[in-house]
Backbone as JSON, one array per atom type, in Angstrom:
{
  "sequence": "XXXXXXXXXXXXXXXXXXXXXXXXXXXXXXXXXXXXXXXXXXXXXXXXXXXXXXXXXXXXXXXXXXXXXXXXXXXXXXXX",
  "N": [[144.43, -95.94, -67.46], [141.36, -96.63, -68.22], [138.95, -95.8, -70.43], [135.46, -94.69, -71.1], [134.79, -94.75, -73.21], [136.37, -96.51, -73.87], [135.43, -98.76, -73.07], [132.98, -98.57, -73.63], [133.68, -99.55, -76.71], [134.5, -102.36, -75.9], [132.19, -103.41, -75.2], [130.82, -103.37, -77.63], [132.41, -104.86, -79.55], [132.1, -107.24, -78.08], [130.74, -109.81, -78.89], [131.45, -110.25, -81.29], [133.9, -111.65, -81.32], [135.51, -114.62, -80.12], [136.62, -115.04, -77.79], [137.19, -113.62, -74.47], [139.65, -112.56, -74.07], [140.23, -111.98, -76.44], [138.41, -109.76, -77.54], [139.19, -107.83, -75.55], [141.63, -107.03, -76.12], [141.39, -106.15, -78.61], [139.65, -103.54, -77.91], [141.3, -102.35, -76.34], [142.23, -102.71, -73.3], [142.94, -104.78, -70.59], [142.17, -108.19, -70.3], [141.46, -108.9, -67.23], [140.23, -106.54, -67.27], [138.59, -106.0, -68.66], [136.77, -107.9, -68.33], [136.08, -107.33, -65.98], [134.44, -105.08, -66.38], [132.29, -105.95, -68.2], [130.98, -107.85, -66.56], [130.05, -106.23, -64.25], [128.61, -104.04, -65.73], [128.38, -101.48, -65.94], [129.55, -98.12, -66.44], [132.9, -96.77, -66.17], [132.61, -94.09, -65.38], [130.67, -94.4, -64.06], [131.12, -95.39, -61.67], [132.69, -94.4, -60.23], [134.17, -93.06, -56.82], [132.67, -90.58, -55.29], [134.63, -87.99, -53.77], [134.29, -86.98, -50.08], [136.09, -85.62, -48.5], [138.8, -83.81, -47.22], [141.84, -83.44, -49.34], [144.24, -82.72, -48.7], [146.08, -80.49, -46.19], [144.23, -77.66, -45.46], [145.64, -74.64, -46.96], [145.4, -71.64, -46.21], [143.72, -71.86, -43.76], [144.14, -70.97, -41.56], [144.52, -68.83, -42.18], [142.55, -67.76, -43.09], [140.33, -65.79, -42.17], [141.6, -63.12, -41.76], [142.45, -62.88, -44.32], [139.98, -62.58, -45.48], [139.21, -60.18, -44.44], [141.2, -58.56, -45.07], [140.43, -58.14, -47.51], [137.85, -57.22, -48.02], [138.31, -54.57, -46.68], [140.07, -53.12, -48.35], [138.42, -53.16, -50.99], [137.86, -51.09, -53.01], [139.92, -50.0, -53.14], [141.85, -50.4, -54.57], [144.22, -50.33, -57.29], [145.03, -51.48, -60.19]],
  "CA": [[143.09, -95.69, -67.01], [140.33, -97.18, -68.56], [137.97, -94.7, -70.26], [134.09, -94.8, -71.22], [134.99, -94.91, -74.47], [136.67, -97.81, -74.46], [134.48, -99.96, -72.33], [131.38, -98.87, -75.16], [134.18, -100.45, -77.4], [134.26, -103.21, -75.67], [130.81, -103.76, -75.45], [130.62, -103.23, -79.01], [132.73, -105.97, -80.06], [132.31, -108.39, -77.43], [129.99, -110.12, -79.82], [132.6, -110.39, -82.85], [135.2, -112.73, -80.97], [135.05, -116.17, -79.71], [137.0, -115.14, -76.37], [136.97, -111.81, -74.04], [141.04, -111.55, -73.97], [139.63, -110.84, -77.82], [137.47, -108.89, -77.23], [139.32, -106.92, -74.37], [142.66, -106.69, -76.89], [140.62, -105.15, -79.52], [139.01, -102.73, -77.14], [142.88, -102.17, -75.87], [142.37, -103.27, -72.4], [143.32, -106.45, -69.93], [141.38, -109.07, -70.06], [140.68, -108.85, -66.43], [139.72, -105.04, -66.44], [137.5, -106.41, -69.46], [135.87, -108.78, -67.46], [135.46, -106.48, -64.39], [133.27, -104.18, -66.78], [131.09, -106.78, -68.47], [130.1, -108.13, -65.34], [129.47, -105.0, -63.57], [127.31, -103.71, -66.5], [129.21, -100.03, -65.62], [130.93, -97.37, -67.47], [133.95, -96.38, -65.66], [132.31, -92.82, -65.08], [129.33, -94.85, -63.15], [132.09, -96.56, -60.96], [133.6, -93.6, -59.76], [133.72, -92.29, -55.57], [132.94, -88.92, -54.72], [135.45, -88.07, -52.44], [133.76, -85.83, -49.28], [137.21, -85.85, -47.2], [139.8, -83.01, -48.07], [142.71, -84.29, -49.74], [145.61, -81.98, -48.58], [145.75, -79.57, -45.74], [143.88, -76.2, -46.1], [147.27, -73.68, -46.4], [144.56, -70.94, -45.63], [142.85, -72.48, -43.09], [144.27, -70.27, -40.45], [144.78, -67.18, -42.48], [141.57, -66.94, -44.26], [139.61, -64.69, -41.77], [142.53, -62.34, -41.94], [142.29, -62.79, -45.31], [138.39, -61.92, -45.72], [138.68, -58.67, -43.75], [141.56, -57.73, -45.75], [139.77, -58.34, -49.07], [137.27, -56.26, -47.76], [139.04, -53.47, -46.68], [140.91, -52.83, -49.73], [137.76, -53.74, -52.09], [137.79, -50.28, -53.32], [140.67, -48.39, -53.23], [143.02, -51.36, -55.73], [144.42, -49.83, -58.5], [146.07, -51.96, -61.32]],
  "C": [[142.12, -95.99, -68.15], [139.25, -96.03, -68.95], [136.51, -94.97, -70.75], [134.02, -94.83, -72.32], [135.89, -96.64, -74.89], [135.87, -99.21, -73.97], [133.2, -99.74, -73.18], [131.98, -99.56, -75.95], [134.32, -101.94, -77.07], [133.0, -104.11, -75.9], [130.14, -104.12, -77.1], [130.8, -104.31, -79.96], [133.08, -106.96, -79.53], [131.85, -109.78, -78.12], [130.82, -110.95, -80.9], [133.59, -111.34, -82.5], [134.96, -113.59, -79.84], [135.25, -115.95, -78.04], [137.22, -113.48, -75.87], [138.48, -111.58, -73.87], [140.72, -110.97, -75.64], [139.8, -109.77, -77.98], [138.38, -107.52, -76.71], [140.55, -106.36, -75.49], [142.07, -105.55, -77.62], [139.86, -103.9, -78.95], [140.48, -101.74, -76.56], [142.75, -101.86, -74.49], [142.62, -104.41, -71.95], [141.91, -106.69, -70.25], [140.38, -109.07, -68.65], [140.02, -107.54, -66.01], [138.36, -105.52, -67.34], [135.64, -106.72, -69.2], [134.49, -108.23, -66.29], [134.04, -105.57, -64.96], [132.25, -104.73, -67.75], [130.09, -107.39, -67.82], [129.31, -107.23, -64.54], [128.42, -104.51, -64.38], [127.44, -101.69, -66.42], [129.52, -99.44, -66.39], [131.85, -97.12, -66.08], [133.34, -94.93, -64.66], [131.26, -93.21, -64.22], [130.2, -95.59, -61.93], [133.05, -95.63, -60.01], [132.79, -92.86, -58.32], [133.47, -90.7, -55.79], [133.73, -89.15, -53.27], [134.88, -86.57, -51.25], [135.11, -85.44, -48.05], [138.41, -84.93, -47.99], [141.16, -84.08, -47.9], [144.05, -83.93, -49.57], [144.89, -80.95, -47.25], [145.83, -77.82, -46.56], [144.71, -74.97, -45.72], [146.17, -72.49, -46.36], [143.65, -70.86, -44.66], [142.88, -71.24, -41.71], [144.29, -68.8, -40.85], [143.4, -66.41, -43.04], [140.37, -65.92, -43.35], [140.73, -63.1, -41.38], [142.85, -61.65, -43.32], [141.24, -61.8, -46.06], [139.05, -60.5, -45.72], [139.74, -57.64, -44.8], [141.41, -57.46, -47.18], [138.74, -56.84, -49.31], [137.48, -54.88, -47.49], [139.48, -53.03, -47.73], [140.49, -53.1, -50.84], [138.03, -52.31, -52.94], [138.75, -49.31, -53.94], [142.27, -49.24, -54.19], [142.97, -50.78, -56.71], [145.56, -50.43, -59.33], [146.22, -51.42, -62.29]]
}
């Protein structure tokens, strides 16, 4: 994974070498991830989805108003 730190390195010393597998070596990425983020003009962290779609089913989904009430019930009287 490619981090925001290395794509400022990139950027940094794209400059300093004749060719971008260079460049991208010295940065210690591919060439074509290199590429992908010179062109784009991106950090990695600007490139990234938000995901709005759950990613696993919710193992409380069915229990959690069973849950609530018994949270509630028993706010008081827990003794650890």
């Amino acid at each position: 994974m490619v981090t925001d730190h290395r794509v400022r390195r990139l950027i940094a010393v794209r400059n300093k070498y004749d060719y971008q597998y260079q460049a991208a070596d010295a940065a210690g990425m591919s060439s074509k991830t290199a590429g992908k983020y010179l062109h784009s003009g991106k950090l990695p962290s600007q490139c990234r989805v938000e995901h709005s779609w759950p990613t696993r089913q919710d193992p409380f989904g069915e229990d959690w108003d069973f849950v609530k009430q018994l949270l509630q019930d028993t706010q008081g009287t827990l003794v650890i």
